[in-house]
C-alpha positions in Angstrom: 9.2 -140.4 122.8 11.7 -138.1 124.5 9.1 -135.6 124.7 6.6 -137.9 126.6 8.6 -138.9 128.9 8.6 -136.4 131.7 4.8 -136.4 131.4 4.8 -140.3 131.7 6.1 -139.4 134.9 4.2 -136.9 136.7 1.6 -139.2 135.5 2.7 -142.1 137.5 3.8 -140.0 140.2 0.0 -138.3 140.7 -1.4 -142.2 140.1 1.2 -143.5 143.1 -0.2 -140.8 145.2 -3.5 -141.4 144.8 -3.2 -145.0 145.5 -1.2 -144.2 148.7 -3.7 -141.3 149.6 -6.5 -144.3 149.1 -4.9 -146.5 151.1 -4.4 -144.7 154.1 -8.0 -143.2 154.3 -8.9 -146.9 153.9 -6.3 -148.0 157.1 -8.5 -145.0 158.8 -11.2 -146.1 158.6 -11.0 -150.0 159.5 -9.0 -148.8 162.1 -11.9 -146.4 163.1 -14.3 -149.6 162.9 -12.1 -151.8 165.1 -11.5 -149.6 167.6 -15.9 -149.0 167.8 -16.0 -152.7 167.7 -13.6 -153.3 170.5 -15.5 -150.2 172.6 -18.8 -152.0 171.6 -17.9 -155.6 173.1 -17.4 -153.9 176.3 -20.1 -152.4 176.6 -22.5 -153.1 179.9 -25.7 -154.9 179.4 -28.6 -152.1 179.3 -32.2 -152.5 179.9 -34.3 -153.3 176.5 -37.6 -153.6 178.4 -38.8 -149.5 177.1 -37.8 -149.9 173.9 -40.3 -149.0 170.9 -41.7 -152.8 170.6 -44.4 -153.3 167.6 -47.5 -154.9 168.7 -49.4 -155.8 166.0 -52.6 -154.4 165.0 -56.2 -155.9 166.1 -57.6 -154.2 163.2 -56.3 -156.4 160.5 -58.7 -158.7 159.0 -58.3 -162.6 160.4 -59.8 -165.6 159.2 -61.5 -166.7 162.5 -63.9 -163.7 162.3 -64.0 -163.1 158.5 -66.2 -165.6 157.3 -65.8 -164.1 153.2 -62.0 -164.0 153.9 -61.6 -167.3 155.3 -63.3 -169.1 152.3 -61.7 -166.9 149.7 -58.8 -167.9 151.2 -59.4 -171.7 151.7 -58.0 -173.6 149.1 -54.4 -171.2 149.3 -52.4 -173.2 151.8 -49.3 -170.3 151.1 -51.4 -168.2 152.1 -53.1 -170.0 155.3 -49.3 -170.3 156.1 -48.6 -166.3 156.1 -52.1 -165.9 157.9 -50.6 -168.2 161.0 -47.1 -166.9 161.1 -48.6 -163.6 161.8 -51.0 -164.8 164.3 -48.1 -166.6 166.0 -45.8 -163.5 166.3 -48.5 -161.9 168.2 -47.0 -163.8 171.3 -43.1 -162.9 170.1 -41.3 -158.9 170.9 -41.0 -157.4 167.5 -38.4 -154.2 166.7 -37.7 -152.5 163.5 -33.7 -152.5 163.7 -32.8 -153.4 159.8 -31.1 -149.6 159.7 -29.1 -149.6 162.7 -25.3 -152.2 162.2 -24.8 -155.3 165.3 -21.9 -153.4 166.0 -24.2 -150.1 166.9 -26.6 -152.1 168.4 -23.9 -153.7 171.2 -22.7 -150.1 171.8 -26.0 -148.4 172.6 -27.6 -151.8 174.4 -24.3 -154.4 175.2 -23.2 -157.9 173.4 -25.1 -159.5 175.8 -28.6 -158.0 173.9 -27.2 -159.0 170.5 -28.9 -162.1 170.2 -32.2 -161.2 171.9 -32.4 -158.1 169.3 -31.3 -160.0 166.4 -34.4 -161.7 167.5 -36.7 -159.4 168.0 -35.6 -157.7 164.5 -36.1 -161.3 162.5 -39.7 -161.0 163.6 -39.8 -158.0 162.3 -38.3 -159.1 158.9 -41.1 -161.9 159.2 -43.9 -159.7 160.1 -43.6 -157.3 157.3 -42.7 -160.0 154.7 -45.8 -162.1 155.2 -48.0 -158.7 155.3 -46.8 -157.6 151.3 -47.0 -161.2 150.1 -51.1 -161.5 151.6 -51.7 -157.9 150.0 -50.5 -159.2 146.7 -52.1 -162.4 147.0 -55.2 -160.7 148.0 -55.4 -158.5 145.3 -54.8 -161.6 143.2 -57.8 -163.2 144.9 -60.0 -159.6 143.7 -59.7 -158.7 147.6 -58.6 -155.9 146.9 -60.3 -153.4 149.9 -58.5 -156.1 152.0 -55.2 -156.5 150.4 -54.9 -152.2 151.3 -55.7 -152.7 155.1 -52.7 -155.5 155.0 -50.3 -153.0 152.6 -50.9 -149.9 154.3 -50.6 -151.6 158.0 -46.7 -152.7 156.3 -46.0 -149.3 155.5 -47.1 -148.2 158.8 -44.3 -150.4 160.2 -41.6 -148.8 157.9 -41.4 -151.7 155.6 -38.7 -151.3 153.3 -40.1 -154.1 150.5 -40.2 -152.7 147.3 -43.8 -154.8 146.3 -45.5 -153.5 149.3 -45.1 -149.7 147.8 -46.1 -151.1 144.6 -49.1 -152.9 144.7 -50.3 -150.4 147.0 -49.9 -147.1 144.9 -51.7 -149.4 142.2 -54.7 -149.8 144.0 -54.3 -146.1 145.1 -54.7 -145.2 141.5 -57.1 -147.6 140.5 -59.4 -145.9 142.9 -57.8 -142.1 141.9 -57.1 -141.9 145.4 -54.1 -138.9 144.1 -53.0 -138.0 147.8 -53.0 -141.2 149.1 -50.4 -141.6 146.2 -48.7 -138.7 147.2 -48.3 -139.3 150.5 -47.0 -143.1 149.8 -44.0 -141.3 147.9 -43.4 -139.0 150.4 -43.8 -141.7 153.0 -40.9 -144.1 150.8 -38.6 -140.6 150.6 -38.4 -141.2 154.5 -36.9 -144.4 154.5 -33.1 -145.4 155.7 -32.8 -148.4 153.4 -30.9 -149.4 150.4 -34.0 -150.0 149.0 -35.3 -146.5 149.3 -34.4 -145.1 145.8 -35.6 -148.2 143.5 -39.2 -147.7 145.4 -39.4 -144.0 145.0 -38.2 -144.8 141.2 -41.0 -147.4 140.9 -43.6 -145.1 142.3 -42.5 -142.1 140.4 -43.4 -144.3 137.0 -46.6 -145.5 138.1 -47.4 -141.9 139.2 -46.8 -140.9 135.8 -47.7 -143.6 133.8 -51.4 -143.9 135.4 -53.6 -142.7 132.5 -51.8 -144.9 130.0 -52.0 -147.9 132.7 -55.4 -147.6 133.5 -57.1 -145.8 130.6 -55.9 -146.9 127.3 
């Protein structure tokens, strides 16, 4: 026992350290965020109106002028329901700010934006939501030509939801459409998103799981 003891100590000596050493780089760094909190709130008001707003595309397919669409569509009120909401944010400023933190955003544009870009980012959150659920329900409804207009138009916007990457490398290798695949992973291995290493996981399997999915 005698013999342990002096290494009992350097032991806890080394694990004291380490907990102090922790504790002060974790004091640095909420100091660090306070301080570019307090520097944010005073930040001036800045003009928004040239910022890269999303307007969203004419080219996807609507149920006023898509006769085949509208009835396939018909008896799917979830789906009606996504339909409008996007129709309706065609009136509404859209921005893609889901990678940048409130606190950046008052610093580059003032508090006095925060509420008007938290705005403008929910739509975006809306907008790209309601395009991966019609792809998948499209594709669902045998739409599928359809359903890639909707899915590729979501990864356009940067969308960061894991079933719009999915669905959409499926149909890419239903149709052995290999680059489009490709470029869908290398499109994924762009994104800033916590999401971003699940979807490049999910489209690494389908990438190599294709013959056995689609010819056993």
């Amino acid at each position: 026992m005698k013999l342990l003891l002096p290494y009992i100590f350097v032991l806890i000596v080394i694990f004291n350290y380490i907990l102090r050493r922790g504790s002060t780089k974790q004091q640095k760094r909420t100091d660090e965020f306070w301080e570019k909190e307090r520097k944010a709130n005073l930040t001036r008001k800045q003009d928004i109106s040239k910022l890269d707003y999303i307007t969203i595309s004419n080219n996807l397919p609507q149920l006023n002028n898509d006769q085949a669409l509208a009835l396939a569509v018909s008896d799917n009120k979830t789906l009606l329901r996504r339909f409008e909401e996007i129709e309706h944010l065609k009136d509404k400023k859209i921005l893609n700010l889901s990678s940048i933190s409130n606190t950046d955003l008052k610093l580059e544009y003032g508090p006095a934006n925060l509420n008007l870009l938290s705005e403008y980012d929910d739509n975006y959150t809306t907008l790209v939501k309601n395009l991966a659920i019609i792809g998948h329900e499209l594709i669902n409804l045998g739409l599928k030509d359809k359903a890639c207009i909707f899915l590729e138009y979501g990864i356009q916007l940067n969308t960061d939801i894991k079933s719009n990457y999915s669905d959409l490398a499926i149909l890419y290798i239903e149709k052995n459409e290999d680059s489009k695949l490709d470029e869908l992973i290398k499109k994924a291995d762009t994104l800033n998103s916590i999401n971003k290493e699940i979807i490049l996981a999910q489209l690494e399997e389908l990438k190599t799981n294709q013959k056995i999915i689609f010819n056993e």
